[in-house]
Biopython code that builds the backbone (N, CA, C, O; Angstrom):
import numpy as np
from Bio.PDB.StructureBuilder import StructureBuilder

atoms = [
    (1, "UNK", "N", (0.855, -1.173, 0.000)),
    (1, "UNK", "CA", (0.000, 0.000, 0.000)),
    (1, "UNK", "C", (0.904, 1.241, 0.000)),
    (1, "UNK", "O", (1.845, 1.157, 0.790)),
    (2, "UNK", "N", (0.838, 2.191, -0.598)),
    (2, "UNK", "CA", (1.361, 3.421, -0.946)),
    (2, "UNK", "C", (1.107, 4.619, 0.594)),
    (2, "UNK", "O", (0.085, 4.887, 1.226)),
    (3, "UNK", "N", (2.191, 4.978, 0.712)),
    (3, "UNK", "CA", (2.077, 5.867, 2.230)),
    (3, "UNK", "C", (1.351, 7.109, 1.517)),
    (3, "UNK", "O", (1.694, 7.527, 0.411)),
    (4, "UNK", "N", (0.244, 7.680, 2.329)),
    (4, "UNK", "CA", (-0.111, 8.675, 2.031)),
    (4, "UNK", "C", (0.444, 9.884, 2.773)),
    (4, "UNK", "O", (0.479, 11.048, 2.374)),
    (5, "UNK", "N", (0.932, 9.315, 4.094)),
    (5, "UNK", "CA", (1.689, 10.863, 5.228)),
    (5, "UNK", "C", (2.840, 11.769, 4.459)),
    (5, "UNK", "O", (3.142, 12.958, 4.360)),
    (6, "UNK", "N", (3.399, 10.204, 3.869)),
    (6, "UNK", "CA", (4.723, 10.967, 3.025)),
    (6, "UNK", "C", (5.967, 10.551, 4.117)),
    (6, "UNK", "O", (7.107, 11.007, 4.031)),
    (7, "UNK", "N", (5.624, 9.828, 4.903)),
    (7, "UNK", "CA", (6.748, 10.142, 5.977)),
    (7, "UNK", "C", (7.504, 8.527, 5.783)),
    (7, "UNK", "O", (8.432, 8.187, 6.516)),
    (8, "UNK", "N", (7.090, 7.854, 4.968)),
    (8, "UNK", "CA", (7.771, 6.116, 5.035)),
    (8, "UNK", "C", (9.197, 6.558, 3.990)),
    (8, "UNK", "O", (9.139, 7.152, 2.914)),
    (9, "UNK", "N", (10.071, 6.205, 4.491)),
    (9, "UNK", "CA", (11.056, 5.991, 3.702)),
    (9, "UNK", "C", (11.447, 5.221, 2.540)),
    (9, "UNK", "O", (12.515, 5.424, 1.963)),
    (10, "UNK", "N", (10.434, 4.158, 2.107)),
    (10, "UNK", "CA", (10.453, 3.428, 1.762)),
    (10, "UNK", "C", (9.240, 3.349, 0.503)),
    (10, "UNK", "O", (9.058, 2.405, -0.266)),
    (11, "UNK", "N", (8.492, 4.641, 0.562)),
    (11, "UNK", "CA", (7.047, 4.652, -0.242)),
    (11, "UNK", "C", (5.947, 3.829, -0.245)),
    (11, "UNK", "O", (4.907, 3.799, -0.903)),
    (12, "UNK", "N", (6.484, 3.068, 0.775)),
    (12, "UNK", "CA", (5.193, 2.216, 1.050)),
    (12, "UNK", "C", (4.775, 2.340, 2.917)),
    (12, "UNK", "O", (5.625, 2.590, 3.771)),
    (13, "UNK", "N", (3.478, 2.127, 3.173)),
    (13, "UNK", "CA", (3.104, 2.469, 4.093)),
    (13, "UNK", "C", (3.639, 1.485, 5.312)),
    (13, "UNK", "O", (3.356, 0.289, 5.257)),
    (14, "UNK", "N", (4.610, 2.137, 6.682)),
    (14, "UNK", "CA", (5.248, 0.945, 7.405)),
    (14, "UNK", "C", (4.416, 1.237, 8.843)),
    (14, "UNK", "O", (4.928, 0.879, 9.903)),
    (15, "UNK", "N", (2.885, 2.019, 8.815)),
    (15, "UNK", "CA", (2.696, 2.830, 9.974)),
    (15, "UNK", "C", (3.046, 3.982, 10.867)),
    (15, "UNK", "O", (2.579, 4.396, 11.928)),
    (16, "UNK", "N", (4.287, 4.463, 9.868)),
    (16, "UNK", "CA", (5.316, 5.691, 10.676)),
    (16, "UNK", "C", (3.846, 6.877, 10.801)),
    (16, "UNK", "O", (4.126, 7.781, 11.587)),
    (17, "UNK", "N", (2.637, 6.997, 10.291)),
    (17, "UNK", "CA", (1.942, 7.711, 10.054)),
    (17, "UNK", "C", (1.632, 8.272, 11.442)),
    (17, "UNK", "O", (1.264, 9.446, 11.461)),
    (18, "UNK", "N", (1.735, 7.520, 12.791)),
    (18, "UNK", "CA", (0.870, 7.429, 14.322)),
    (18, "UNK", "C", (2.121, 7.837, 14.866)),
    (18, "UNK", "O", (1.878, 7.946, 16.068)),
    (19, "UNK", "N", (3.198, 8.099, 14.702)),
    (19, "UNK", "CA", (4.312, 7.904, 15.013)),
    (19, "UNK", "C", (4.065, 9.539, 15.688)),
    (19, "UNK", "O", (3.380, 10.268, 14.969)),
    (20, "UNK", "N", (4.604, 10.192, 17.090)),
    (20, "UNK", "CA", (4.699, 11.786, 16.986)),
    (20, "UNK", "C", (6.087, 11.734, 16.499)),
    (20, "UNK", "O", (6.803, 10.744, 16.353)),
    (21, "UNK", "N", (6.400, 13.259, 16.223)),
    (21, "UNK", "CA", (7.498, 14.027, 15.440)),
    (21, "UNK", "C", (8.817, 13.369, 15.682)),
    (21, "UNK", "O", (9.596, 12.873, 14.868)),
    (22, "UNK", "N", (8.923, 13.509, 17.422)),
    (22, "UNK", "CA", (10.089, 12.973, 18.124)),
    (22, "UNK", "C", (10.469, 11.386, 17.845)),
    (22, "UNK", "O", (11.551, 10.880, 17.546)),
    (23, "UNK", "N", (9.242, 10.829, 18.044)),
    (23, "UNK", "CA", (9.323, 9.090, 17.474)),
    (23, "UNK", "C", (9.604, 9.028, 16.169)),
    (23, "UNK", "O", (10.114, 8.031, 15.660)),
    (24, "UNK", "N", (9.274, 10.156, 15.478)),
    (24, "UNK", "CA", (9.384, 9.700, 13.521)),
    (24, "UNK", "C", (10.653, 10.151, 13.757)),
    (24, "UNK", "O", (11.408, 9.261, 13.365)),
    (25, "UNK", "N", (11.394, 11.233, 14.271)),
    (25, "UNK", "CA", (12.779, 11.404, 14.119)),
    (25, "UNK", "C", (13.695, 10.379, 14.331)),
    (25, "UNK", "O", (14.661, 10.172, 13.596)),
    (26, "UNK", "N", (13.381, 9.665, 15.426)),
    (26, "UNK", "CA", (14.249, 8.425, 16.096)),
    (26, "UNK", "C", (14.226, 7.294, 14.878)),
    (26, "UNK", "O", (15.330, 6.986, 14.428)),
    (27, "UNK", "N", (13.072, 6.661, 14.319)),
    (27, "UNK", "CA", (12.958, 6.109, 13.455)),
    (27, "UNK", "C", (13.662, 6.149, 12.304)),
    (27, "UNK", "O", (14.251, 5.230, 11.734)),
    (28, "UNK", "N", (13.551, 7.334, 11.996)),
    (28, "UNK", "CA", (14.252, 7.427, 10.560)),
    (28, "UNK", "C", (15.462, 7.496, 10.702)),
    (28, "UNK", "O", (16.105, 6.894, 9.842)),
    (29, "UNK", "N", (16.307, 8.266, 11.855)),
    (29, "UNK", "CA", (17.173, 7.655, 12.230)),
    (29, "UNK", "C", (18.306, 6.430, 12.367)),
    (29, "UNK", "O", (19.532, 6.395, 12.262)),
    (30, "UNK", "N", (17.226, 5.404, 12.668)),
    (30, "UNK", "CA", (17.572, 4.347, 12.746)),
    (30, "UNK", "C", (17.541, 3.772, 11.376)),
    (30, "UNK", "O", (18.411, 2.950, 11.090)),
    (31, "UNK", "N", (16.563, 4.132, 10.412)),
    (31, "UNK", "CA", (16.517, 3.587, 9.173)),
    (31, "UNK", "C", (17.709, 3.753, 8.384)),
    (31, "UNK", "O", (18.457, 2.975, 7.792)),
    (32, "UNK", "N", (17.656, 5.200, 8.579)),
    (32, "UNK", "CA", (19.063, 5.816, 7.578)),
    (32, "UNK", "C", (20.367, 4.826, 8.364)),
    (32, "UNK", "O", (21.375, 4.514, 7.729)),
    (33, "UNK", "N", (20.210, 4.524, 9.424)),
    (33, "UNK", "CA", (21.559, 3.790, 9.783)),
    (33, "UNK", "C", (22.029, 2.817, 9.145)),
    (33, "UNK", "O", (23.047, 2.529, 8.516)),
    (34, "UNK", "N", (20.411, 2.067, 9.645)),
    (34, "UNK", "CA", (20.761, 0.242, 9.312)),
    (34, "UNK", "C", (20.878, 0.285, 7.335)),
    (34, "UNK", "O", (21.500, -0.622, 6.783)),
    (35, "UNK", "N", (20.314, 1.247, 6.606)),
    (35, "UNK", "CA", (20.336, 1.073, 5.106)),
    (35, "UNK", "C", (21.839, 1.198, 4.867)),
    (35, "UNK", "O", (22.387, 0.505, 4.009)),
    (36, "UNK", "N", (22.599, 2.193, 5.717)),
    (36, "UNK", "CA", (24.387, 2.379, 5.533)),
    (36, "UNK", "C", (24.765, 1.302, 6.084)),
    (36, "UNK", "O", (25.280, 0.609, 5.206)),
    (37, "UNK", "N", (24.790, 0.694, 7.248)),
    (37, "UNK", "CA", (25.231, -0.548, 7.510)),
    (37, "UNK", "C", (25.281, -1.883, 6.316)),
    (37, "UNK", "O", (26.188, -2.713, 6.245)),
    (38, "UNK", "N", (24.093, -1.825, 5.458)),
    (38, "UNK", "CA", (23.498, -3.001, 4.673)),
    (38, "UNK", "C", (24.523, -2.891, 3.359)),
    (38, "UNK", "O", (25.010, -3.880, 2.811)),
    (39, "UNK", "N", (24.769, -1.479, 2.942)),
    (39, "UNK", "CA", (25.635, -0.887, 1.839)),
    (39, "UNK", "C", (26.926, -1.257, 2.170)),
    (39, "UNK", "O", (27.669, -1.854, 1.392)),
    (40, "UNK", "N", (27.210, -0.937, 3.256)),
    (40, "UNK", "CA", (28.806, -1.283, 3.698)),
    (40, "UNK", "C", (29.031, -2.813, 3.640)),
    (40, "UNK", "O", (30.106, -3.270, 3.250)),
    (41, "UNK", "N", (28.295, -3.374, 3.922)),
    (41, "UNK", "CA", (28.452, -4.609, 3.715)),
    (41, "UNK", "C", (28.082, -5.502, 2.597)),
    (41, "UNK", "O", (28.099, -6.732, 2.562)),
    (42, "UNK", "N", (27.711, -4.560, 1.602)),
    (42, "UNK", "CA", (27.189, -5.071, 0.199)),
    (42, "UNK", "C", (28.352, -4.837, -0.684)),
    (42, "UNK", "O", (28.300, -5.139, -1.877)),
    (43, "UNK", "N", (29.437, -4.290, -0.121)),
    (43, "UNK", "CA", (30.656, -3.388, -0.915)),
    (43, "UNK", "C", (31.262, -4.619, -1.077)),
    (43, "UNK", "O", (32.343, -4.703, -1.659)),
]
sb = StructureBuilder()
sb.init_structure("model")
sb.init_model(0)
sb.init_chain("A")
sb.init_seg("    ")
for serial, (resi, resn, name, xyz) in enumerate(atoms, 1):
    if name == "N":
        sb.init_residue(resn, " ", resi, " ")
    sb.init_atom(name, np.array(xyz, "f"), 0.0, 1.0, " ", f" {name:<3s}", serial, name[0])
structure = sb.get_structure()
């Protein structure tokens, strides 16, 4: 299903929608991490 908030990183809907500001920050956070972790190790 297609995110309508705009806020999934991913363009598809992961629930980040319920998330407040501070929780969506932490999240994405963590997303942007683990996607550099996955790259570094795809090298």
């Amino acid at each position: 299903m297609a995110c309508g908030c705009g806020r999934s990183p991913t363009g598809k809907c992961i629930g980040w929608h319920a998330l407040s500001e501070k929780e969506y920050q932490e999240k994405l956070k963590e997303y942007k991490d683990e996607e550099l972790a996955k790259r570094k190790t795809d090298e």
